[in-house]
C-alpha positions in Angstrom: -10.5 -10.4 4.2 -10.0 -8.2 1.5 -11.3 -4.3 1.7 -12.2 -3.9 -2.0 -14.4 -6.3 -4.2 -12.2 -8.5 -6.6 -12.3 -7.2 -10.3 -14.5 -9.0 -12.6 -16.1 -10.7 -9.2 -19.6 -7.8 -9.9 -19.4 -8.1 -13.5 -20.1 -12.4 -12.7 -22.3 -11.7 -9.9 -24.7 -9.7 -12.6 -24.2 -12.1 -15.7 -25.5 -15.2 -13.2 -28.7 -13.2 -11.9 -29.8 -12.4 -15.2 -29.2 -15.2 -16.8 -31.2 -16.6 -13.4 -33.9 -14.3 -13.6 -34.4 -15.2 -17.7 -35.0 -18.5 -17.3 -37.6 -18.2 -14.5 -38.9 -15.9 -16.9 -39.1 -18.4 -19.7 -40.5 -21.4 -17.1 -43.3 -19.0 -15.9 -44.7 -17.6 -19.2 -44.7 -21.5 -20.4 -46.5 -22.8 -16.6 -49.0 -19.6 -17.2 -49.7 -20.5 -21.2 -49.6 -24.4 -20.3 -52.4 -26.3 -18.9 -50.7 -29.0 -16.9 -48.4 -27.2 -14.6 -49.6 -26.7 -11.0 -50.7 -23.6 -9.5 -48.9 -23.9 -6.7 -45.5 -24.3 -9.4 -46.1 -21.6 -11.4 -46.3 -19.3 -7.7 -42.7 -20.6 -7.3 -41.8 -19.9 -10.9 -43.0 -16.2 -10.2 -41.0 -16.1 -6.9 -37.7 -17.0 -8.2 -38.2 -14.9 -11.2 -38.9 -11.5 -8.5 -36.4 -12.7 -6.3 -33.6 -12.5 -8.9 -34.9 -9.7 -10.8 -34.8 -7.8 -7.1 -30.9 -9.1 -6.8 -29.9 -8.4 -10.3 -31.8 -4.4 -9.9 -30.0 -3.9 -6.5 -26.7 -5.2 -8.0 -27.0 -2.8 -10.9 -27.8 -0.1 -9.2 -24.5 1.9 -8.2 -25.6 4.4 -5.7 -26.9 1.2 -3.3 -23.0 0.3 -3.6 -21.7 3.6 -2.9 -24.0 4.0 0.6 -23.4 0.4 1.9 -19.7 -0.1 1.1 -18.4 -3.4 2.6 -21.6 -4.6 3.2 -23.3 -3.8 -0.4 -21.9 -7.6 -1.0 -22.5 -9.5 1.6 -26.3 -8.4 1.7 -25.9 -9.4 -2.0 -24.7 -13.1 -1.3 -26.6 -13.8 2.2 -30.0 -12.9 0.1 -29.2 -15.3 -2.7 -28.0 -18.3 -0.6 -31.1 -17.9 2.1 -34.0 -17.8 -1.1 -32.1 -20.9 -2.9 -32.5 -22.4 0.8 -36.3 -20.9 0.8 -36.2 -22.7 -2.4 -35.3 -25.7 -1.5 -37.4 -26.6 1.4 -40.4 -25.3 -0.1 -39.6 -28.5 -2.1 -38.8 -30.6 0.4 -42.1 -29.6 2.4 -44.1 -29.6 -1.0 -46.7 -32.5 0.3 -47.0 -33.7 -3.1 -43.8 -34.2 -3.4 -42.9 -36.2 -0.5 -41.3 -39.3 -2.2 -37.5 -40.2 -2.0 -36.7 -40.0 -5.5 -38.2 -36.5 -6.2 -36.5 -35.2 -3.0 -33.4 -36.2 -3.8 -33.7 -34.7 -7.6 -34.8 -31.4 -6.1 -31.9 -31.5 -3.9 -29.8 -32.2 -6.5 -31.4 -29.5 -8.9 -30.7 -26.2 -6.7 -26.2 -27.9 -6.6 -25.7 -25.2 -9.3 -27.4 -22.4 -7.5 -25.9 -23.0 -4.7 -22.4 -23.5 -6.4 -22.4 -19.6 -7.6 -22.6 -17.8 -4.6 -20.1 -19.9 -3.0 -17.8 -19.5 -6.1 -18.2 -15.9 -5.4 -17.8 -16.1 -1.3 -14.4 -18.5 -2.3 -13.5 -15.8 -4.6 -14.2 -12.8 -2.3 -13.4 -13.7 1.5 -11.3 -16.6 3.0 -11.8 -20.3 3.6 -13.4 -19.8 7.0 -16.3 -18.0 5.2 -16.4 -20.9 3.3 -16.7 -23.1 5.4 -19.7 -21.1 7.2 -21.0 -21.1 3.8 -21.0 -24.5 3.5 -21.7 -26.0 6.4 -25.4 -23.7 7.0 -26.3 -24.3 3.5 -26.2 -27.8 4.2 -27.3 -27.8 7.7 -29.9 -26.1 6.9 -31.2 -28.6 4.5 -30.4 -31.7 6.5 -32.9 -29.7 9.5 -35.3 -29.8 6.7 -34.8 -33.7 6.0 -35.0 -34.4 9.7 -38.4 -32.6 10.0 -39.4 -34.4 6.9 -38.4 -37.7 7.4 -40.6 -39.3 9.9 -38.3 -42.4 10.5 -34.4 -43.7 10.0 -33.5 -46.7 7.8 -31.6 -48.0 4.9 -34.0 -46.1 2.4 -33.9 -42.5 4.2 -30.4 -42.7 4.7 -29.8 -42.2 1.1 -31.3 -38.6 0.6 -30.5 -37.8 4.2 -26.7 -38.3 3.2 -27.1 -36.1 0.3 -26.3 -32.6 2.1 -23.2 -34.5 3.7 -22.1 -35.4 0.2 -22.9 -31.7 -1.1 -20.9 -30.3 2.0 -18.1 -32.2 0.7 -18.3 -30.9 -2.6 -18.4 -27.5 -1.7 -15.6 -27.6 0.5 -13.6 -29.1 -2.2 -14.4 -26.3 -4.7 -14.5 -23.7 -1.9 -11.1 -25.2 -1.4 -9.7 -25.2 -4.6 -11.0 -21.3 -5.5 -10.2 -19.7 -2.4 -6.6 -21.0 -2.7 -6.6 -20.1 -6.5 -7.5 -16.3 -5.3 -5.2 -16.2 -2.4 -2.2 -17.2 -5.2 -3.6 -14.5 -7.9 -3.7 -11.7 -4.7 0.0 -12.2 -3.9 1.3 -12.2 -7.4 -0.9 -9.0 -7.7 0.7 -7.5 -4.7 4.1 -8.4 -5.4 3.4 -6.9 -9.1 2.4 -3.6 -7.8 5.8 -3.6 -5.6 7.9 -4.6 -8.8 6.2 -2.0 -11.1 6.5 1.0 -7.8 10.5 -0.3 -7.5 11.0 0.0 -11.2 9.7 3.3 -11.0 11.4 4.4 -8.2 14.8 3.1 -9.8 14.0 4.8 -13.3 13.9 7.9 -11.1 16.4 6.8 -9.5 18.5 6.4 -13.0 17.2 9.6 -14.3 17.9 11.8 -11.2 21.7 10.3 -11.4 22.3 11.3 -14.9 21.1 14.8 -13.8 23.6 14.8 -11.6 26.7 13.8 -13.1 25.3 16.3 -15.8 24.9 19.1 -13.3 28.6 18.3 -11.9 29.9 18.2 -15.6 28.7 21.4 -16.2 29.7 22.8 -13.0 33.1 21.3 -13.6 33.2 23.2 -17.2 32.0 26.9 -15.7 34.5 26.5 -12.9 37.2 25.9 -15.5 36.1 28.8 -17.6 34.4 31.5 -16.3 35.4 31.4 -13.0 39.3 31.2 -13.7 38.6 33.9 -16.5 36.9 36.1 -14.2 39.7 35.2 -11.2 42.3 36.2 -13.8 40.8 39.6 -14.8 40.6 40.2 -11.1 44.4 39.8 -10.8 45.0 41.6 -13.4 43.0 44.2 -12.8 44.4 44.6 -9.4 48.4 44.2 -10.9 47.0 47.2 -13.7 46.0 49.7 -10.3 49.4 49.6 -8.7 51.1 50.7 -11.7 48.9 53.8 -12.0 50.2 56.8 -10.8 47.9 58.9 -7.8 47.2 61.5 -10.0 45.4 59.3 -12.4 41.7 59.7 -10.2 39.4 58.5 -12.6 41.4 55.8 -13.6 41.8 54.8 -10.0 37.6 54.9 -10.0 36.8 52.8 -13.6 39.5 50.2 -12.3 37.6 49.7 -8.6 34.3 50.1 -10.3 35.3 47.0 -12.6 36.9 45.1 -10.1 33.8 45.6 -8.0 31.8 44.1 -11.0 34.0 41.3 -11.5 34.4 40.4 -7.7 30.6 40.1 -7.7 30.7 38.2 -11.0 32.7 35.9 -9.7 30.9 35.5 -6.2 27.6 35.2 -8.4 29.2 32.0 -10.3 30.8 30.3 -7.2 27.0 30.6 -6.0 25.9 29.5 -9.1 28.3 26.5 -9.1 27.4 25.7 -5.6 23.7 25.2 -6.7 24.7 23.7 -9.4 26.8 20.9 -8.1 24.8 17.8 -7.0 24.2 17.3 -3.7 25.4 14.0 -1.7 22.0 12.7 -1.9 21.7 12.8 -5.4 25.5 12.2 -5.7 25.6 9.0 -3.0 22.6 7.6 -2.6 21.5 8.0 0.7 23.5 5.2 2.3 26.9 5.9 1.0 25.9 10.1 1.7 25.2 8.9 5.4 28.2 7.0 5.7 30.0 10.0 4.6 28.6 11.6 7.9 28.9 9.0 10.0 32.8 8.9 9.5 33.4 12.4 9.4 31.4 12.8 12.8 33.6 10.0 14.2 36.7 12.1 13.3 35.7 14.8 15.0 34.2 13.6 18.3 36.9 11.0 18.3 34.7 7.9 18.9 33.7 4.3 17.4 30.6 5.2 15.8 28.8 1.7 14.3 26.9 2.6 11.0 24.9 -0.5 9.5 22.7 -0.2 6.8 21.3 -3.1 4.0 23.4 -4.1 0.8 19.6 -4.0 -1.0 17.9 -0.7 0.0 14.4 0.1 -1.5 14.9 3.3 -3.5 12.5 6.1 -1.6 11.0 9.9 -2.4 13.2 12.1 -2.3 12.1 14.0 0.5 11.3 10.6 2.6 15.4 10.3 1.8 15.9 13.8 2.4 14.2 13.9 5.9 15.9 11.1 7.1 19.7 12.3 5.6 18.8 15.9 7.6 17.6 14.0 10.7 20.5 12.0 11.2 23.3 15.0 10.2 20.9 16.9 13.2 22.0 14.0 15.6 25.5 13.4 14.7 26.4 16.8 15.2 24.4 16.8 18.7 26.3 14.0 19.5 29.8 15.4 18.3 28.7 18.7 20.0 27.1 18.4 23.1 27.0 14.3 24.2 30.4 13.7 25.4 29.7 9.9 24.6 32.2 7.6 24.2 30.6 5.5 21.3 27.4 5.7 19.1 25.7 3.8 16.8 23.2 4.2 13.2 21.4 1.7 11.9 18.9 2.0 8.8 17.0 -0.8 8.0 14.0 -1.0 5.0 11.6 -4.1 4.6 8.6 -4.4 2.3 6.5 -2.4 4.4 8.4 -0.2 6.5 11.9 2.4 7.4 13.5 2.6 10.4 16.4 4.8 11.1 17.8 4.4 14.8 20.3 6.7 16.7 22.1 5.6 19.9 24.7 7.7 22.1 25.7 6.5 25.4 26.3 10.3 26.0 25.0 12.9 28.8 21.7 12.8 27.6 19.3 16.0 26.9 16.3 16.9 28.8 13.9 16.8 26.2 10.5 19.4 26.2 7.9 19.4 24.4 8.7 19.2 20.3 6.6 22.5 19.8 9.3 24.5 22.1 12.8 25.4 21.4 15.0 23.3 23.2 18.3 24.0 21.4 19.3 20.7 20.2 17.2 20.8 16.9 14.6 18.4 17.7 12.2 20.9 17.0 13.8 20.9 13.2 13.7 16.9 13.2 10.1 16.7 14.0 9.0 19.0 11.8 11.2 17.2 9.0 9.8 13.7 10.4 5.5 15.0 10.1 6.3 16.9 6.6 6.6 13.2 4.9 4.1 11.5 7.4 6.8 9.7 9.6 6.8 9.2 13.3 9.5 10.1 15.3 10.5 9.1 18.8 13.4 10.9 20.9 14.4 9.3 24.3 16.7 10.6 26.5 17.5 11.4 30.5 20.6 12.8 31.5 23.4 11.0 32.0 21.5 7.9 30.0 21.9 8.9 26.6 19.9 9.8 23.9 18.2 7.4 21.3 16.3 8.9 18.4 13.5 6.6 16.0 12.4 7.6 12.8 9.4 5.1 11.2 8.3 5.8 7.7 5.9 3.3 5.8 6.9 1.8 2.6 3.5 0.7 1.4 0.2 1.7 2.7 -2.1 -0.8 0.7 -2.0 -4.1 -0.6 
């Protein structure tokens, strides 16, 4: 059942009660002026001309919607199908209109009223509430009949068939609309999921250009001013040893500029250190945690199985940066402190959710509490884990290794 009210779904329900509630209008100020409609009609005029005036103020009316929330609409349809009903058998139970003909007419005659709301419950909810829909509406009015009808033959059987007729009908169209809705809600979901992916890979473009512009440009500095300023260091140094010891103040302006250029120069390996891109924005977070899966192999000296998806959903940046810090945290526990003989890292991504999963058949930890400090950087990975709303799981007991979940969802609405 959907959470929100489909668009344009209000804007219908509003257009059908006024139109509704003018008509009514019309009928009663022509039963009032004209001499030859019933008293007891014109009452019913006036009715149905309150009833959906009431409807049509309460769904105008936007503070109603904002206290009742997901029950503002079905008070909204349950009102409008229960007076049609209310309608209805005060026709059928009219005494002066106890014939067969002008019972079936009348039954016939509130088919359209009855066909909006459960356009609208079609439109709204699923088949099941159509089905409830349809099958009180109708039950309802084949009670009536029974209560009515004082006997059963050929000639009752014909109106008494009617609401079995109608219940077809409406399941039909009930049917046809809810399936109709159910296709237009997909291809709005799977819209929303193409437009967030293009925008995720746009940034994704974007942030890649930015890099290979930032290592360009670290690539040009390195080449100039740092060799420039390594040079003058040499030469700097070379110019000292030929001065003679007498030469003090010489001795001081050279150590006071090598000083400057040595800091120079540390100042722009910083700077190119910042500069360069990191292997995040370099990689892509697969390939950057491949890198540290194989380098962690080499240096513990064991099989370690890495599997990630050849189509990965692109993610934030710190979503992707939380989950490339996690896993360098537990690939240097394991190269540090497991002593396992093989490991394995898995990243898997679906429409809905990521799931990064560390195994190590090593010692084990004895994990605390995430709030203490145990030493191993847990605390570090839960903290990284809760600053981009993920969950994360760390089982261990010594001598049973270690396995560490991280769950981060993709999509939080349809």
């Amino acid at each position: 059942m959907p959470h929100t009210i489909e668009p344009g779904l209000m804007r219908i329900f509003r257009y059908y009660t006024s139109v509704a509630m003018g008509y009514f209008a019309i009928l009663w100020a022509y039963a009032v002026i004209s001499a030859g409609w019933t008293r007891s009609t014109q009452l019913q005029l006036m009715g149905n001309f309150i009833a959906y005036f009431a409807i049509w103020g309460y769904l105008s009316w936007s503070p109603i919607q904002k206290r009742l929330k997901h029950i503002y609409l079905p008070i909204a349809l349950i009102f409008i199908t229960v007076f049609a009903l209310i309608g209805s058998a005060a026709y059928l139970l009219d005494p002066g209109q106890a014939d067969v003909n002008t019972i079936i007419s009348r039954s016939w005659l509130w088919l359209p009223v009855l066909f909006v709301p459960l356009v609208l419950i079609a439109w709204q909810y699923g088949f099941p509430a159509v089905l409830a829909f349809t099958i009180f509406t109708n039950g309802m009015e084949l009670i009536v009949l029974f209560v009515v009808v004082d006997r059963i033959d050929f000639e009752t059987m014909t109106f008494l068939g009617v609401p079995f007729i109608r219940a077809f009908a409406f399941g039909i169209v009930g049917y046809i609309v809810n399936n109709l809705m159910e296709t237009q809600r997909t291809q709005r979901r799977k819209l929303l999921q193409a437009n967030t992916r293009m925008a995720q890979y746009a940034s994704t473009l974007e942030q890649l250009a930015v890099s290979r512009e930032r290592n360009r440009l670290a690539g040009e500095l390195h080449d100039t001013v740092a060799h420039t300023l390594s040079g003058l260091a040499v030469n700097l140094e070379a110019i000292k040893t030929v001065l003679t010891e007498n030469e003090t103040e010489a001795h001081q302006m050279l150590d006071q500029a090598l000083h400057t250029t040595r800091f120079g120069l540390d100042e722009t390996r910083r700077a190119l250190k910042a500069l360069r891109a990191g292997p995040l924005e370099e990689l892509g977070l697969c390939l950057a945690i491949s890198r540290l899966v194989q380098l962690a192999s080499e240096r513990a000296a064991i099989p370690i199985e890495w599997n990630c998806p050849t189509e990965f959903s692109n993610l934030p940046t710190d979503v992707e940066q939380a989950i490339y810090r996690i896993t360098q945290e537990a690939l240097e526990n394991i190269v540090r402190h497991a002593n396992a003989h093989l490991a394995q890292v898995q990243l898997t991504c679906s429409d809905r959710q990521v799931d990064l999963y560390i195994y190590d058949d090593g010692i084990g930890i004895e994990t605390k509490p995430h709030n203490q400090n145990d030493g191993f950087g847990l605390q570090g990975m839960h903290d990284r884990a809760a600053a981009v709303g993920a969950q994360l799981d760390v089982t261990s007991r010594p001598g049973s290794g270690t396995t560490i979940r991280f769950s981060w969802e993709l999509f939080h609405a349809d």
